[in-house]
C-alpha positions as CSV (number, residue, x, y, z in Angstrom):
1,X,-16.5,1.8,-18.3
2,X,-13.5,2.2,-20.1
3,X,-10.4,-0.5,-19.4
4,X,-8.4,1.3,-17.3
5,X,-4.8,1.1,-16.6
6,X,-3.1,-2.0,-14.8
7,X,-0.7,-2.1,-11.8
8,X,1.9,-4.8,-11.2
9,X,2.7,-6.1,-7.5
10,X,6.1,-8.4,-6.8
11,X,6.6,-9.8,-3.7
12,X,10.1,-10.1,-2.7
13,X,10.3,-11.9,0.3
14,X,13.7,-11.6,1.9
15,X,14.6,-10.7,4.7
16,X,17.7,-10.2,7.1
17,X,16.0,-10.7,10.2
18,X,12.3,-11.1,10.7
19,X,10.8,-8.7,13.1
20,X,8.9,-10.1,16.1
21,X,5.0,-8.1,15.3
22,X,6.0,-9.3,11.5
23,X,3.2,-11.6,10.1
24,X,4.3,-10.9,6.2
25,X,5.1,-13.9,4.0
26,X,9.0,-13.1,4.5
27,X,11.6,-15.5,5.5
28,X,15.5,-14.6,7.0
29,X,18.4,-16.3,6.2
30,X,17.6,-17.7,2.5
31,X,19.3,-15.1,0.9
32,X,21.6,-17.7,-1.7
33,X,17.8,-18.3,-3.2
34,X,17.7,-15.0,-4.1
35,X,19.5,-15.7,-7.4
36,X,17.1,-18.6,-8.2
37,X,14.1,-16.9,-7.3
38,X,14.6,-13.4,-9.7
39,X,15.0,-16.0,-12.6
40,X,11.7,-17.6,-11.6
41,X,10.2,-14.6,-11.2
42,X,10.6,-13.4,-14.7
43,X,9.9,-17.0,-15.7
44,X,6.1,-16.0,-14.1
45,X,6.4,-12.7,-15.4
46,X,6.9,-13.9,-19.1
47,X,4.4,-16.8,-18.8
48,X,1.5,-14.1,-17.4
49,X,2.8,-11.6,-20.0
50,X,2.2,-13.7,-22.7
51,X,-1.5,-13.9,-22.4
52,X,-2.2,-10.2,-21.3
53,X,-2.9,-8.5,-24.6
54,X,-2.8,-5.4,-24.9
55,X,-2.4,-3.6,-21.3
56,X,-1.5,-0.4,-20.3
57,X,0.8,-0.6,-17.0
58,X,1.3,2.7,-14.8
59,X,2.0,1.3,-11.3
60,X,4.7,-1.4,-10.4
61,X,5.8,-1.7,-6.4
62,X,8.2,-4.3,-5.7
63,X,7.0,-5.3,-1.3
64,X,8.2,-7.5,0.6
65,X,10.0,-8.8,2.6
66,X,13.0,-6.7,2.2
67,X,13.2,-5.8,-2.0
68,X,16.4,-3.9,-1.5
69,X,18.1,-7.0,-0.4
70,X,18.1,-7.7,-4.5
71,X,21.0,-6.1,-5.9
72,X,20.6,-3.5,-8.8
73,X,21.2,-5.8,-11.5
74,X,18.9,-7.9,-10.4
75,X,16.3,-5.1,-10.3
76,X,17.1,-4.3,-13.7
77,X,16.6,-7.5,-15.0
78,X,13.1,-8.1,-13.4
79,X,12.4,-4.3,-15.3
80,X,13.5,-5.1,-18.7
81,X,11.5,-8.4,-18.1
82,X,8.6,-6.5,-17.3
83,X,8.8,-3.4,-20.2
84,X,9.3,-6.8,-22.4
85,X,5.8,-8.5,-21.3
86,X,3.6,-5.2,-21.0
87,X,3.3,-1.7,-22.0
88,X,4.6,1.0,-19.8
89,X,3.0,4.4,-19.9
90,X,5.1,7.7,-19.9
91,X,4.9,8.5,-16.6
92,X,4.4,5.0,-14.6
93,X,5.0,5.2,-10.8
94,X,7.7,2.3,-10.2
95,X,8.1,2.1,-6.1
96,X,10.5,-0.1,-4.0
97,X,10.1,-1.1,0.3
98,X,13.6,-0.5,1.6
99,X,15.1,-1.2,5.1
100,X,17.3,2.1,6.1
101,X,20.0,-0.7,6.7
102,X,20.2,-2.1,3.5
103,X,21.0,0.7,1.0
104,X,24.3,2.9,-0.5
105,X,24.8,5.6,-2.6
106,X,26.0,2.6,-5.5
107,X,22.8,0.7,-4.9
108,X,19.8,3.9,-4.5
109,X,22.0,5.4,-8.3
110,X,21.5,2.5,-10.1
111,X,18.2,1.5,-9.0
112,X,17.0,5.4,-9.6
113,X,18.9,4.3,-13.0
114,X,17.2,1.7,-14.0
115,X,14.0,3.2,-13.2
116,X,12.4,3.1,-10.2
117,X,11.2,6.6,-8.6
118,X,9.5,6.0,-5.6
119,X,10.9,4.8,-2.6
120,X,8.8,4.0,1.1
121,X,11.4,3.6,3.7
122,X,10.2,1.3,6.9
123,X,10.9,3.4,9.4
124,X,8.8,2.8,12.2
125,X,9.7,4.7,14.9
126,X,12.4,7.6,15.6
127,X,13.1,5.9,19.3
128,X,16.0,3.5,20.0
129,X,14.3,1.7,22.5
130,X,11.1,1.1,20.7
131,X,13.1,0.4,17.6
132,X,14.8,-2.1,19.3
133,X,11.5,-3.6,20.7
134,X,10.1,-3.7,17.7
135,X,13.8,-6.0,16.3
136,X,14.5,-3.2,13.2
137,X,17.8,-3.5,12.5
138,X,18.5,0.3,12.1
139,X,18.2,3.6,14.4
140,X,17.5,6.5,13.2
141,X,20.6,8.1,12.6
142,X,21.0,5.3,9.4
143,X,17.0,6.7,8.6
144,X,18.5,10.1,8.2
145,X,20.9,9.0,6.3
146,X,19.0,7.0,3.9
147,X,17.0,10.0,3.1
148,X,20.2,12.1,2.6
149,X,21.1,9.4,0.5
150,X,17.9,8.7,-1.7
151,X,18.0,12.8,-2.7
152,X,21.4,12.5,-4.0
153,X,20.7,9.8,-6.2
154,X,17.5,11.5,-7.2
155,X,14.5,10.4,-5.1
156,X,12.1,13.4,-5.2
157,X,9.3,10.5,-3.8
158,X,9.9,9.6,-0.7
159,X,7.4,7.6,1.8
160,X,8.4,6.8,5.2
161,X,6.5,4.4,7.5
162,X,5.1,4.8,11.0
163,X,3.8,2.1,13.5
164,X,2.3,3.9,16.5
165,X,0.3,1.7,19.7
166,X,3.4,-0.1,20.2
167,X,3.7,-1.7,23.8
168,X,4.5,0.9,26.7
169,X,4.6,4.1,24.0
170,X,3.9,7.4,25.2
171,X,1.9,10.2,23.7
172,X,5.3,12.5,24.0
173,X,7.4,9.5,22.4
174,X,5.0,9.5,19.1
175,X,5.0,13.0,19.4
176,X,8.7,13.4,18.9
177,X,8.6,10.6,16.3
178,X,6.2,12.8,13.8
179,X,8.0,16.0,14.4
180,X,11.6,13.8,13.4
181,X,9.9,12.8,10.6
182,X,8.3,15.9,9.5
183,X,11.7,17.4,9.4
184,X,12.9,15.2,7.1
185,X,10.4,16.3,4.7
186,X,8.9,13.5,3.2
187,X,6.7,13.5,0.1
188,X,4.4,10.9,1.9
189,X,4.1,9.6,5.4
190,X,2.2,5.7,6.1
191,X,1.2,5.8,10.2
192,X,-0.6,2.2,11.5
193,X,-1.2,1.1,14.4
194,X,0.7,-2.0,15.8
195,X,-1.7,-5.7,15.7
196,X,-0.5,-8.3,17.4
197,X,-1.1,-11.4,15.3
198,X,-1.3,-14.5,15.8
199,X,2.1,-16.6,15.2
200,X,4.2,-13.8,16.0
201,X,6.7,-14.0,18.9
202,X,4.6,-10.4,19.7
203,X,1.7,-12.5,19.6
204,X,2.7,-15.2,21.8
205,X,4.6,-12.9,24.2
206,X,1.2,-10.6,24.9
207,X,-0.7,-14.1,25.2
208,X,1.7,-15.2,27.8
209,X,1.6,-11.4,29.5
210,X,5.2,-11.4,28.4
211,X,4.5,-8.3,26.3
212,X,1.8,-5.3,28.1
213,X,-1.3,-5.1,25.5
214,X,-1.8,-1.3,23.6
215,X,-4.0,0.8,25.0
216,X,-6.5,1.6,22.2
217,X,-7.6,4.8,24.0
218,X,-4.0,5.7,23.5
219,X,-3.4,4.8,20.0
220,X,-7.0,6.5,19.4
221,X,-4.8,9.7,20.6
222,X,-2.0,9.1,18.7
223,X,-3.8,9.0,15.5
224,X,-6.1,12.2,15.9
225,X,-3.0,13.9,17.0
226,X,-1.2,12.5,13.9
227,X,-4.1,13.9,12.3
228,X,-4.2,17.8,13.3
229,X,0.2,18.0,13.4
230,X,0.4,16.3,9.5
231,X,-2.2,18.7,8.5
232,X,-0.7,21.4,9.9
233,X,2.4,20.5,8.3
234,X,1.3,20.3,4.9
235,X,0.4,17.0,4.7
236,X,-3.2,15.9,2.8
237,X,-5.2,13.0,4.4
238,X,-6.4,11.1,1.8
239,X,-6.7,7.8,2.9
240,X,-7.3,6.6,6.5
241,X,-3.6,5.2,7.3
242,X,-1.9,7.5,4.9
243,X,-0.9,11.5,4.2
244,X,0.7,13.0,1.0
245,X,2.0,16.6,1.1
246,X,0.4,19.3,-0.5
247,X,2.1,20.2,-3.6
248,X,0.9,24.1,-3.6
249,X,1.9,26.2,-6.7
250,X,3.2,29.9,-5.8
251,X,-0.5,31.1,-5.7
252,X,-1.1,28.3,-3.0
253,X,-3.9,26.6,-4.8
254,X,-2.9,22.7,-4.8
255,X,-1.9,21.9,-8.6
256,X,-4.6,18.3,-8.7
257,X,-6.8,20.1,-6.7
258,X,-10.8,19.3,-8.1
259,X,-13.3,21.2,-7.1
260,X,-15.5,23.8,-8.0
261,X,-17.3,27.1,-7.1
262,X,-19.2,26.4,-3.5
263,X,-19.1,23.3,-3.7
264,X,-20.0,21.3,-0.9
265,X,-17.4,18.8,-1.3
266,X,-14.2,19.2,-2.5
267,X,-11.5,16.4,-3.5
268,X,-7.9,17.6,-2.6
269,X,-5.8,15.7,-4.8
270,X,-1.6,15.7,-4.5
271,X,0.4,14.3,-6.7
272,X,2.5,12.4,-4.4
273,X,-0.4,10.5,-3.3
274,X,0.1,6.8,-3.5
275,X,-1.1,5.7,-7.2
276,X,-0.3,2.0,-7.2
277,X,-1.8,1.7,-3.6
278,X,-4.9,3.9,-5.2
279,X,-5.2,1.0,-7.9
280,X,-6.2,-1.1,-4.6
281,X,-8.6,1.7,-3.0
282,X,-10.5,1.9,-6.4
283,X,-11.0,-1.7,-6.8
284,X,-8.9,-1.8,-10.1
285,X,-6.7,-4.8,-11.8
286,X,-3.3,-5.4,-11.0
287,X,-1.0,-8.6,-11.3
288,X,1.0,-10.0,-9.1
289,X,4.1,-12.0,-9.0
290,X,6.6,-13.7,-6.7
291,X,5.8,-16.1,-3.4
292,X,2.6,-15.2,-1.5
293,X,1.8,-12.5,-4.4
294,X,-2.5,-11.8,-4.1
295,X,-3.6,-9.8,-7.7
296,X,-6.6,-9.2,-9.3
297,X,-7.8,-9.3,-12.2
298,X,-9.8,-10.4,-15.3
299,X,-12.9,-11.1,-12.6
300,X,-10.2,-13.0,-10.1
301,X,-8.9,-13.1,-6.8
302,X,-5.5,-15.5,-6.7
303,X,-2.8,-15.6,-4.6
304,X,0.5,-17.8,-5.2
305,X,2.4,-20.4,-3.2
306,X,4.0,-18.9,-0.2
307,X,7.1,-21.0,0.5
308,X,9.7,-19.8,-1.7
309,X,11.2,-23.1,-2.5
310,X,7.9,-24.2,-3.8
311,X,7.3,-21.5,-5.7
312,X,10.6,-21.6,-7.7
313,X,10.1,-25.2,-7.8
314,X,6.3,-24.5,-9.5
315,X,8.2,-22.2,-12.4
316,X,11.2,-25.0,-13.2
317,X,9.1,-27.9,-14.1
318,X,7.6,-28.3,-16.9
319,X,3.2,-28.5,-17.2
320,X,0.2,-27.6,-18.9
321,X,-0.3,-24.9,-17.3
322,X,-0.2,-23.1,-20.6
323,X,-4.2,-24.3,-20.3
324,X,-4.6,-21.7,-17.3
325,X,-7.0,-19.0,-17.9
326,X,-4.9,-15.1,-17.7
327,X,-3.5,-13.8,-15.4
328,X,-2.8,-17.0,-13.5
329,X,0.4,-18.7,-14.3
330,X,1.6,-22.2,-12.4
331,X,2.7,-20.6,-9.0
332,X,-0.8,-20.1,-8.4
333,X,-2.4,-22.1,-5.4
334,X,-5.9,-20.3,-4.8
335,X,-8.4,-18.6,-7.1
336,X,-11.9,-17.1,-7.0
337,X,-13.6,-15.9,-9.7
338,X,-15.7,-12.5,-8.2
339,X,-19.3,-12.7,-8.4
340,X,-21.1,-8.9,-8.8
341,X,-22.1,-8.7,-4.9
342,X,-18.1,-9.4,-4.2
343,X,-16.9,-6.9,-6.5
344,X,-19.5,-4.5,-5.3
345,X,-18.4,-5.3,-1.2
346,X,-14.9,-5.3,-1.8
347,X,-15.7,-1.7,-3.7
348,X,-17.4,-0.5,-0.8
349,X,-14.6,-1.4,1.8
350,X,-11.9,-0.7,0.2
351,X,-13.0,3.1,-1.3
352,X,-14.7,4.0,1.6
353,X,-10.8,4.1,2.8
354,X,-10.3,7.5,0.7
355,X,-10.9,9.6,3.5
356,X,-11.6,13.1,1.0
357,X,-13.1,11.4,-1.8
358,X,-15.4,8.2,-0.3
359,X,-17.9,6.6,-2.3
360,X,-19.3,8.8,-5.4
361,X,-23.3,7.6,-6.5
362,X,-22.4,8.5,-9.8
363,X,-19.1,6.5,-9.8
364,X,-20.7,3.6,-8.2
365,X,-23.4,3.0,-11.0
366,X,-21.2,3.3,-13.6
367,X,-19.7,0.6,-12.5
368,X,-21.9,-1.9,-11.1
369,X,-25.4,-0.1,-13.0
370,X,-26.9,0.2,-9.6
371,X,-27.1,3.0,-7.2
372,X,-25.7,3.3,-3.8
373,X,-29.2,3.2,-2.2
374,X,-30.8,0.1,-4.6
375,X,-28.2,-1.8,-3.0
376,X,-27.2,-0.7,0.5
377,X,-29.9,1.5,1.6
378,X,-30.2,0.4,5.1
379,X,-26.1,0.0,5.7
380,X,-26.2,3.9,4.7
381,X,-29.2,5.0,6.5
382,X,-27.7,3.6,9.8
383,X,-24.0,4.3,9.1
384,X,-25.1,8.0,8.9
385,X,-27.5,7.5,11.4
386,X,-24.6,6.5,13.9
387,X,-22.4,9.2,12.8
388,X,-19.9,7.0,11.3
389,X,-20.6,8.0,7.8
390,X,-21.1,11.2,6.1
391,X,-23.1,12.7,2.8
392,X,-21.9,15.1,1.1
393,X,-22.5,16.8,-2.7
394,X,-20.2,16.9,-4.8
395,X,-20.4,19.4,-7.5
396,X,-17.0,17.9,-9.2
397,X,-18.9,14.8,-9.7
398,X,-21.7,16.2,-11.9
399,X,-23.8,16.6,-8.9
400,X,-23.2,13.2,-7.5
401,X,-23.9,12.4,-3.5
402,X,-20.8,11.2,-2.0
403,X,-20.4,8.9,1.1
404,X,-17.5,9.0,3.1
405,X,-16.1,7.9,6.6
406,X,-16.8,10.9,9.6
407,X,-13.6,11.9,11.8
408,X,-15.2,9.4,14.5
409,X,-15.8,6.4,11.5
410,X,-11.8,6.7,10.9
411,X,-11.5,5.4,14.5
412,X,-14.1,2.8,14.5
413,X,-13.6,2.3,10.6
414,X,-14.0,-1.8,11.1
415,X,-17.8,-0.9,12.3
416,X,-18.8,0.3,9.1
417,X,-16.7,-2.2,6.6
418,X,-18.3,-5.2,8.5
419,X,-21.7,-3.6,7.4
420,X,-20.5,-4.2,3.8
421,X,-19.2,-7.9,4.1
């Protein structure tokens, strides 16, 4: 296989308030270490950089956390830090998170500026009330707005994201949350449903029957009707949580589309899909940088200190870390190098995501050298067997048999990725 192209992940993680279901590494209130911690970050950026050879990158998302907190010459900064440390090709897809509440038309110009072309908005709801539940700081008035804004600055990538199975949610609320957003015409729309994890004060209000549990039966409804009204808006749904619209040319054929004469099985590619999140889906390197920051690659899992005092701290003093093997660099607290059956699990649940395109055989040996069914022929007999899994042939894949999650193995998607664990 071919080295393919690298993504880049930097965690930013500010905040102006934390939201109560919120179990990010993000902290409110340290904004004056926002200064101190874009100079460690390229400090971590440079160090890593240093050691990468040559690498192509055509993702970078900056999550968070609340990125657009940084102001745009800070942005610009981390960039040039970044096009200084690694190769950038033509047409890289650089995305930012942004609360609605925290941009302006000086802020969205000069970040478009300096390069960034993607942006996913956390929008969350289009209801006051379960905006405020949920502690956003914005309504959706300021959401319109934002998106009004974005286009004049130059945004023709816009994602906006959806939490549906909130507390006390009705059917007809969610309803008139997709059709608000589907008028504002997004190129990509993000829809999960609420968890209530430990730590958060949503967790510990729900364990104190402070806060009425979801109904899953519910939130089962909300997503096939999210489902059938995104597809029949234009929207392609290409990975389980996730829908990007079809880009149709004036004939109406979709411009990425692959596929091929009766085929059985046909891949509906947009361009407005996701590409650094499909550098996670495929199981393919990326870096990461900044507090809390998980990457992967050269065969390792890492992850780097989550306090952002400590990780500054960790890029001011000097150390040998100049001995560390690429890509770690001295913010790094936990590493695992992959062994073949954990590169060949994580494979499994993390394409099996891709809703249209599954798990290729062919694409599967040519990376691991073994077939789908030398390795998990019992998982896939039963996964089928159960109707949770479907198999397909795929003519666009030189004939290949193609696995992929059913309509019902969407909804009970945790069944089948335990079987590959």
């Amino acid at each position: 296989m071919t080295n393919p192209n690298t993504s880049i992940y930097l965690h930013i993680p500010f905040c102006k308030h934390r939201c109560a279901y919120c179990d990010f590494n993000t902290y409110a209130g340290q904004e004056d270490s926002i200064p101190a911690y874009v100079k460690s970050l390229i400090n971590e950026i440079e160090f890593v950089g240093h050691r990468a050879g040559q690498m192509n990158i055509h993702t970078v998302f900056f999550g968070g956390g609340t990125p657009s907190l940084l102001s745009a010459p800070q942005f610009d900064s981390i960039l040039k830090a970044l096009r200084s440390a690694f190769t950038f090709t033509a047409d890289a897809e650089i995305s930012i998170e942004a609360n609605p509440g925290t941009i302006s038309p000086e802020k969205l110009n000069a970040i478009r500026k300096a390069g960034i072309n993607r942006i996913s908005f956390g929008v969350q709801s289009a209801n006051t009330e379960e905006l405020r539940m949920l502690e956003r700081i914005h309504d959706f008035f300021t959401v319109i707005e934002a998106v009004s804004t974005a286009r004049k600055a130059g945004f023709d990538n816009l994602n906006l994201d959806l939490i549906y199975g909130l507390p006390e949610q009705t059917l007809a609320s969610w309803q008139t949350t997709l059709q608000r957003i589907v008028d504002l015409h997004p190129e990509h729309i993000s829809a999960y449903a609420l968890t209530l994890e430990h730590g958060t004060p949503f967790g510990r209000w729900s364990s104190k029957g402070l806060l009425p549990l979801p109904d899953p039966d519910l939130a089962a409804e909300m997503y096939e009707y999210a489902e059938e009204f995104l597809e029949a808006n234009g929207y392609v749904h290409y990975e389980i949580s996730n829908w990007a619209k079809n880009n149709k040319d004036e004939g109406g054929i979709m411009k990425d589309e692959t596929s091929a004469k009766n085929s059985a099985f046909i891949i509906h590619n947009s361009s407005f899909v996701c590409q650094h999140n499909l550098q996670y889906w495929h199981s393919l390197p990326y870096l990461a940088f900044g507090a809390g920051a998980h990457g992967y690659a050269n065969g390792y899992r890492y992850s780097n200190a989550l306090r952002i005092k400590t990780y500054i701290e960790r890029l001011s003093l000097p150390s040998a870390s100049s001995l560390l093997p690429f890509p770690l660099s001295p913010a790094t607290v936990n590493q695992h190098k992959q062994t073949l059956k954990d590169d060949m699990s994580e494979y499994m649940l993390n394409n099996l995501r891709l809703t249209n395109a599954g798990v290729a055989e062919s694409d599967f040996r040519l990376r691991f050298g073994s077939g789908l069914l030398d390795v998990y022929p019992k998982e896939l007999e039963e996964l089928i067997g159960n109707g949770l899994l479907e198999k397909k042939t795929s003519e666009s894949k030189i004939d290949s048999d193609v696995y992929r999650l059913t309509k019902r193995g969407r909804l009970l998607g945790n069944q089948v990725f335990i079987r590959f664990v």
